[in-house]
Every structure is written in structure tokens, then in C-alpha cells.
C-alpha positions as CSV (number, residue, x, y, z in Angstrom):
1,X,-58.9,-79.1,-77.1
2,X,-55.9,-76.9,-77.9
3,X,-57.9,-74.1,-81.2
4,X,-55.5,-74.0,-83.6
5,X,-53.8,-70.8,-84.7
6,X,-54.1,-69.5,-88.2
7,X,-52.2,-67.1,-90.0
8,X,-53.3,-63.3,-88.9
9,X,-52.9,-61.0,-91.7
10,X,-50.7,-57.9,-91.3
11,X,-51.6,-54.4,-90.3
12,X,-50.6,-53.1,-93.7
13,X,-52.3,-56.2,-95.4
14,X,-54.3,-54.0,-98.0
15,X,-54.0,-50.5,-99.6
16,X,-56.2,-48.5,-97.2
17,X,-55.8,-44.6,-96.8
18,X,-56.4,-42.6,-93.7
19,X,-53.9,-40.4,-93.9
20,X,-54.7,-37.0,-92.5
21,X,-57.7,-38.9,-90.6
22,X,-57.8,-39.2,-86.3
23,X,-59.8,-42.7,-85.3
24,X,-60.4,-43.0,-81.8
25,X,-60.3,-46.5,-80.5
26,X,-61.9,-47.7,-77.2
27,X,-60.4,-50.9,-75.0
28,X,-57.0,-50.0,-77.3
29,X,-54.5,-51.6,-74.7
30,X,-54.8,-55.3,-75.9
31,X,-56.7,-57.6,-77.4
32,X,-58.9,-56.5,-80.2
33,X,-58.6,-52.6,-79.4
34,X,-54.9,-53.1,-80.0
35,X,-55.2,-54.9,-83.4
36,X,-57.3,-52.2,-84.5
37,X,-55.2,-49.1,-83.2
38,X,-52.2,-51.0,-85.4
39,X,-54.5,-51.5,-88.4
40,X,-55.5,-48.3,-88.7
41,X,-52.1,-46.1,-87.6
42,X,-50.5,-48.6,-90.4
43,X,-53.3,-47.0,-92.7
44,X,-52.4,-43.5,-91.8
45,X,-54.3,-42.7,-89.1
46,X,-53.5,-40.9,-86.2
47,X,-55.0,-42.9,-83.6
48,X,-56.4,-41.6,-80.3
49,X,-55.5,-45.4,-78.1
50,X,-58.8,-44.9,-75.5
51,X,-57.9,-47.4,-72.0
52,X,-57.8,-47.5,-68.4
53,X,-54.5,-49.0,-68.6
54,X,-51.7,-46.6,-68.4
55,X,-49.1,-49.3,-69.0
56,X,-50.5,-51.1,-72.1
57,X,-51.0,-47.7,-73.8
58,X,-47.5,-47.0,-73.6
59,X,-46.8,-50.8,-75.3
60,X,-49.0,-50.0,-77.8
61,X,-47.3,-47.1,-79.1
62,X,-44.0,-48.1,-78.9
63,X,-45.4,-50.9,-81.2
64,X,-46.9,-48.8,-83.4
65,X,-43.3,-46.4,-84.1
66,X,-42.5,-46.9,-87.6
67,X,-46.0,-47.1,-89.2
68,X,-47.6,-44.1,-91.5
69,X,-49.7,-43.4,-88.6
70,X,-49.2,-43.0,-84.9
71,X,-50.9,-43.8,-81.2
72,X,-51.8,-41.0,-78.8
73,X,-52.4,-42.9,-75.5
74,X,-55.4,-41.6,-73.9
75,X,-55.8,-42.9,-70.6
76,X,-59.6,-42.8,-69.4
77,X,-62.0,-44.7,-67.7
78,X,-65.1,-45.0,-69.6
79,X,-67.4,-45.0,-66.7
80,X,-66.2,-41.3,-66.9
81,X,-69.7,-40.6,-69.4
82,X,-69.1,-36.6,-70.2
83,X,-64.9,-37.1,-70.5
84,X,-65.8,-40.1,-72.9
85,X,-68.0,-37.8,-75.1
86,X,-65.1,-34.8,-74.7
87,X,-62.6,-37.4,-76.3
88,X,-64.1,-38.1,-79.2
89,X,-64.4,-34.3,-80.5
90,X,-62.9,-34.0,-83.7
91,X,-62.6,-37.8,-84.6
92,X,-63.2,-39.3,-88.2
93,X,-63.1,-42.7,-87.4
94,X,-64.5,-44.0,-84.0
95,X,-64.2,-47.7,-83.1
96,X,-66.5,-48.5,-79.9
97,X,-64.7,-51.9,-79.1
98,X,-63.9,-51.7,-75.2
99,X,-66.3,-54.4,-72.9
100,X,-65.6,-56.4,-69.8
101,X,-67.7,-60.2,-69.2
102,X,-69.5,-61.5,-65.6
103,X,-71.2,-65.0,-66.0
104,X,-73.2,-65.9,-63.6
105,X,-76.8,-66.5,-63.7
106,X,-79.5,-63.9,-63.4
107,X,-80.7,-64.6,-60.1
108,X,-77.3,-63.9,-59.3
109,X,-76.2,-61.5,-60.8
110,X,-74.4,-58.3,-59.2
111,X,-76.8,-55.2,-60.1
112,X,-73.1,-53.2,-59.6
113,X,-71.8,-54.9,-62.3
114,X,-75.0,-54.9,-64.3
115,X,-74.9,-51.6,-64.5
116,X,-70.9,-51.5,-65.3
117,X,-71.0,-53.4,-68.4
118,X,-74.0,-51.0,-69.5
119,X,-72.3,-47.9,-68.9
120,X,-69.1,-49.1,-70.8
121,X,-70.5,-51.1,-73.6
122,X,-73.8,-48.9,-74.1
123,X,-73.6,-45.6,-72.6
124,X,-69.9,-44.9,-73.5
125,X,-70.4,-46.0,-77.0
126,X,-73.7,-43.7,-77.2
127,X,-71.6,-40.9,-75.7
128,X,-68.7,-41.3,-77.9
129,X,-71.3,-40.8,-81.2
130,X,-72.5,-37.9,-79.9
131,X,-69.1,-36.3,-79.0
132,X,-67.7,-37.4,-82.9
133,X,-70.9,-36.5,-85.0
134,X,-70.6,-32.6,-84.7
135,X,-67.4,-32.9,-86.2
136,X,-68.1,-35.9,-88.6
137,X,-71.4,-33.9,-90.0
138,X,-69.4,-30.9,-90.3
139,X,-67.1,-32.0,-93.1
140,X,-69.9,-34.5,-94.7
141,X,-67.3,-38.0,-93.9
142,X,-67.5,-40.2,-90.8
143,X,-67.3,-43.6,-90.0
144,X,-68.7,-45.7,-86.7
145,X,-67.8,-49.5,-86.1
146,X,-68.7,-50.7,-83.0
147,X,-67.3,-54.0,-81.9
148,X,-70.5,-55.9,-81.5
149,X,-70.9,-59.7,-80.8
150,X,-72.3,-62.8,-82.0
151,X,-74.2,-62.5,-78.5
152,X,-75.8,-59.3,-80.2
153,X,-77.7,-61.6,-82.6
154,X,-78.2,-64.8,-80.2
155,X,-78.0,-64.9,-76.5
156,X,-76.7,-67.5,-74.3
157,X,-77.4,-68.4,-70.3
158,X,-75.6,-66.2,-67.9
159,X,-74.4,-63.7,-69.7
160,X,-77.4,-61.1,-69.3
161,X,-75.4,-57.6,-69.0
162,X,-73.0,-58.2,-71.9
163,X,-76.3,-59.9,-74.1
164,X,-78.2,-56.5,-73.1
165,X,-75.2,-53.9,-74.0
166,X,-74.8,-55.7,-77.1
167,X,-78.0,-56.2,-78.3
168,X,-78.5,-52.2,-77.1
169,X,-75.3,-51.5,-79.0
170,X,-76.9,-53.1,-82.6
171,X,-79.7,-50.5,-82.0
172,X,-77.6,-47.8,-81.5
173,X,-75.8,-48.8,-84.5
174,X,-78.4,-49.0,-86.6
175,X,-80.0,-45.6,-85.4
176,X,-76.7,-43.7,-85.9
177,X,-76.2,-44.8,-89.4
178,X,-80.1,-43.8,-90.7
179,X,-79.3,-40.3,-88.8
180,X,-75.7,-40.3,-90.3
181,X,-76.6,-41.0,-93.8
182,X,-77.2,-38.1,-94.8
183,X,-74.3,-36.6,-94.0
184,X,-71.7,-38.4,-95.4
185,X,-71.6,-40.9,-91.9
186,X,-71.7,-44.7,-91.9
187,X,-72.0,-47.1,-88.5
188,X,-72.0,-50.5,-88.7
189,X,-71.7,-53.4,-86.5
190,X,-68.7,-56.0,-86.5
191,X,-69.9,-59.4,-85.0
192,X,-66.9,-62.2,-83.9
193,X,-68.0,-65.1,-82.1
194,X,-64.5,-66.0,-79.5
195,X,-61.7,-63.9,-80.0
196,X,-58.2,-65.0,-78.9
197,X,-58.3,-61.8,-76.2
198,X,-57.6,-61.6,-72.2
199,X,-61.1,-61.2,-71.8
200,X,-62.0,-64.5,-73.7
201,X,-59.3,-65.9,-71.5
202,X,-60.4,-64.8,-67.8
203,X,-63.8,-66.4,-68.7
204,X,-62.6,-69.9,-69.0
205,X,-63.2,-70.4,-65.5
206,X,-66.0,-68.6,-64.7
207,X,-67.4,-70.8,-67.5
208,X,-66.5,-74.0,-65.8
209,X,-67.8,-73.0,-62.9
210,X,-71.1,-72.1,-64.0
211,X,-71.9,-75.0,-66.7
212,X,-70.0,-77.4,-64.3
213,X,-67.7,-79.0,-66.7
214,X,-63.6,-79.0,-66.2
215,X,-62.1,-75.7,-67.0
216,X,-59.7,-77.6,-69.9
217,X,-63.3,-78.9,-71.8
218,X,-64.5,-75.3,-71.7
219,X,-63.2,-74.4,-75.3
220,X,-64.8,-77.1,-76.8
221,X,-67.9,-78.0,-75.2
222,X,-69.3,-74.6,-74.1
223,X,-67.8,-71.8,-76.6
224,X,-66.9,-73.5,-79.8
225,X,-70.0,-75.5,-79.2
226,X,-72.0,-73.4,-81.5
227,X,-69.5,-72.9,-84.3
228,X,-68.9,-75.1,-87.1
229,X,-64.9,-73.5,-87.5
230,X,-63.6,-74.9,-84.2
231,X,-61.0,-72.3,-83.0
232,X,-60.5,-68.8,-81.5
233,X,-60.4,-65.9,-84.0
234,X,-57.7,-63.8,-83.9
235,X,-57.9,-60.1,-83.3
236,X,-56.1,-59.0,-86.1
237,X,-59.2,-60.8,-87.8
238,X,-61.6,-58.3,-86.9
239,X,-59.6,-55.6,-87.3
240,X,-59.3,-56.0,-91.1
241,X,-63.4,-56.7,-90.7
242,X,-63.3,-52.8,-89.0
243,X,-60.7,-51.8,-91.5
244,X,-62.9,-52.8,-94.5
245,X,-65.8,-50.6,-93.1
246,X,-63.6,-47.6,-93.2
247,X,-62.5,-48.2,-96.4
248,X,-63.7,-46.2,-99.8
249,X,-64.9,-50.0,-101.0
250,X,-67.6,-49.7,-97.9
251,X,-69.1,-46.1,-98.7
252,X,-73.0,-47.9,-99.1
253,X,-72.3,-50.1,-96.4
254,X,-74.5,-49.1,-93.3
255,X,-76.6,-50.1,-90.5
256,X,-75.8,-53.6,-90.7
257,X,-73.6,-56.4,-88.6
258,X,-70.8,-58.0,-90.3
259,X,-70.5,-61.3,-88.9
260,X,-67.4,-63.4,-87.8
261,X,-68.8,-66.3,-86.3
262,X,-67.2,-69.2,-87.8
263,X,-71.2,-70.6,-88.6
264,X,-72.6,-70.0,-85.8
265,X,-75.6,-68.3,-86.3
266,X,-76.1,-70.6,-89.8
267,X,-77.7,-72.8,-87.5
């Protein structure tokens, strides 16, 4: 089953203004990182690009020359805990987006990589808050999206370190906007079901492998099972879904999960 593509909106597809404002965006060399380090430099922002990956950091902001806003490629390793909380001193807008995927089943699965996806889809995220609130608190405006899941609402088989970081990461969420209320600070969650990303990509046979069905019936019979839209979203997508949270329009928005599941969890 080929998804089919739809039209992805623009990075300068509504009026919103972050001009004067630095966002920091994790896993910002492709995928849905690099639809929302566009999105938001085409707001205004100047964007802090957070990767391990030298060489799509240096794409990324040669796409984004022209735009209101700009990319500073910031090359880290988020495994790094205390550098990840040193980056994001001084941010506005912090997007906690960046995960990596293992399926296998439990009795499986590596405790190396267990730990991994923890530290860069919980951990880093938690240090990241803490490294932007001082400043975020100081001048009473701040805003946290972290790109959640619709496996941080449901779970599915063989997918237990990405279902624990993301259900950890809609805690985390929610805890950081009670504290952050009252200081001007929102954090919500933004929930897709697939995105068309490298990482939704490199699971297709891992998938087939571990539900034993051909690699080419993977898209429809394991992860569009669930959804009643049958096809990939596209990362630009969810970046206008982050976009809209940082927006004026969202001010008493907070401590929820926007969700982008095509129907999934209507069931």
C-alpha cells in the first residue's frame, strides 16, 4: 500500500511572530526536527538546530537562508545530560522532539538500548526544562512542546523503551506546565501517530520481522492498522501543531496533548 501524499502547508503558512525569540529544537537535522526549525525561523525565531549530525545541520541552514529567522547548528549528542541542560540557557521556545525506535520484544530487548532511548527521549527532555526555565521565569514568557506520540496515550507490542519515554515524557509535560503557569510558561504535548520521517522508515523492517508479515504489507497491516486516515503524516504537519502552541491564540493552552492521529485513539 503506497500512503498517499497530501499537500504540507508552508513554513510561513500563518501570521505567527517570534521575532526577537531563540527556540531550541532537538533531532533538528531531518524529519520532524527539521520541519519545525523551518516553521519557526520563518516566524522569526532564531533557532538553536540541536543534532548529532554535523552534516544535516549544515542542510538545514542553508535551507533556512532567506527566512525572518535563522538556524544556529548546534551539534550535540544528547546522551551528553549536563551539555544538553547548558544548551538550552536563555531559550524562549524549546521543542523536545529528538527519539530513536528498537522493536523487539521485551524478553529481548537490549537493556543498552533501553536505557538510550530513556536518556534521549526522557532525561534530555527533563534536562533541557531545567536548563530553559531560569531564563523563561525570568521574563514571565516561555513555551515547551515536546514531540510526544500516539504511543504516549496507547502502547503497542515491542516497543517498550520508546512506550516508557513517551508516556514519562506526557508526565513531564504535564508537571512542567502546572509549575510554569505561574510564570508566564506553557508545555504541552504534540501527539502524531506515523510521520513520513527516516525513523518511521528504518522501522519497516524491523516491523516485518517481528510481526512476521512481508516488509511491503507493513504500512498497512501493522501501522496504519489503527488509524481510520490511511497514510503517513507529514512533518510539516506537526510542525504547524508545535507552531500553534507557541502562538498568542494558545496563551491558556497547557498541560495537555494535542493529538494527530488520523482516529486512532477514537477507537
Amino acid at each position: 500500500m503506497t500512503s498517499p501524499q497530501v499537500a504540507a502547508p508552508g513554513p510561513a503558512s500563518s501570521s505567527l511572530d517570534l521575532g526577537g525569540r531563540t527556540a531550541l529544537v532537538t533531532g533538528a537535522a531531518g524529519g520532524i526536527g527539521r520541519a519545525c526549525a523551518l516553521r519557526l525561523a520563518a516566524a522569526g525565531a532564531k533557532v538553536r538546530a540541536v543534532d548529532r549530525d554535523a552534516a544535516g545541520l549544515e542542510t538545514l541552514a542553508g535551507s533556512a537562508a532567506g527566512l525572518p529567522g535563522s538556524v544556529e547548528p548546534y551539534v550535540l549528542d544528547l546522551t551528553d545530560l549536563d551539555a544538553a541542560e547548558l544548551a538550552a540557557a536563555g531559550t524562549d521556545v524549546l521543542v523536545n522532539n529528538a527519539g530513536l525506535q528498537r522493536v523487539a520484544p521485551l524478553e529481548e530487548f537490549p537493556p543498552d538500548v533501553f536505557h538510550t532511548v530513556l536518556a534521549v527521549m526522557l532525561e534530555a527532555p527533563f534536562r533541557l526544562i531545567r536548563g530553559a526555565l531560569p531564563h523563561m521565569y525570568g521574563q514571565g514568557w516561555g513555551r515547551i512542546v515536546n514531540v510526544s506520540s500516539v504511543h504516549g496515550l496507547r502502547a503497542s507490542a515491542y516497543k517498550s523503551a520508546y512506550v516508557a519515554a513517551k508516556h514519562g515524557l506526557e508526565g513531564l509535560s504535564k508537571t512542567a506546565a502546572l509549575e510554569g503557569a505561574p510564570h508566564g510558561v506553557t508545555s504541552n504535548c504534540v501527539n502524531p501517530a506515523y510521520v513520513r520521517t527516516p525513523l518511521v522508515q528504518r522501522q519497516l523492517a524491523d516491523q516485518a520481522r517481528t510481526h512476521g508479515v512481508p516488509e511491503e504489507r507493513v504500512l498497512a497491516d501493522v501501522l496504519l492498522r489503527d488509524s481510520a486516515v490511511k497514510r503517513l503524516i507529514e512533518p510539516e504537519e506537526v510542525a504547524e501543531a508545535v507552531a500553534y502552541l507557541c502562538g498568542p491564540q494558545a496563551s491558556f493552552v497547557t498541560g495537555t496533548s494535542l493529538v494527530l492521529d488520523g482516529g486512532w485513539t477514537a477507537h
